[in-house]
N, C-alpha and C positions, 0 to 999 in steps of 0.2 A: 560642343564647342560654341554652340551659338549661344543667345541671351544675354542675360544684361549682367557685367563682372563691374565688381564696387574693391576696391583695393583701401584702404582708411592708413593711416600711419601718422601718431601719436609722438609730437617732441618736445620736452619740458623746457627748450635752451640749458642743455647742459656744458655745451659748449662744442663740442666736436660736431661739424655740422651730417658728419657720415653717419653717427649713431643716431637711431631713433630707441623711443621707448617701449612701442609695440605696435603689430600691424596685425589687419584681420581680412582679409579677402573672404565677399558673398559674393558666389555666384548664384541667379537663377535661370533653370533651364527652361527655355520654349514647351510647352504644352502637346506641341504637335511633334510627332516623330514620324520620319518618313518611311513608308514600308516596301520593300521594293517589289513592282508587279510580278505574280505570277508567271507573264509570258516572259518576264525579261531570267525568271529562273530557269523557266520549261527551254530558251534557247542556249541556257551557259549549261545546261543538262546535256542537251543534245550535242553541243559540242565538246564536252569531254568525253561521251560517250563515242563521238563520230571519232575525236583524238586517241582512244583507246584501243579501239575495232583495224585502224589504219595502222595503229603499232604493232597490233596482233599481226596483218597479213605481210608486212615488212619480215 
């Protein structure tokens, strides 16, 4: 979603100012992608693990 969007749109004066002739959207995407930490997976691990074990003894 991030980076730089270019939208372009093309109109000859045909007369109706709502039509255009054509349009071209470039997006380009950021280089970097975020990766999320390990530890932040090792604790949504442990808590569905802990949310599962707790349903079990219910």
């Amino acid at each position: 979603m991030f980076g730089t969007w270019t939208l372009s749109m093309r109109d000859y004066g045909r007369g109706d100012p709502l039509e255009f002739f054509s349009a071209q959207l470039d997006i380009k995407a950021d280089a970097s992608e975020s990766v999320p930490e390990p530890a932040t997976l090792a604790m949504l691990a442990m808590g569905l693990l802990g949310a599962g074990a707790a349903r079990r003894r219910l």
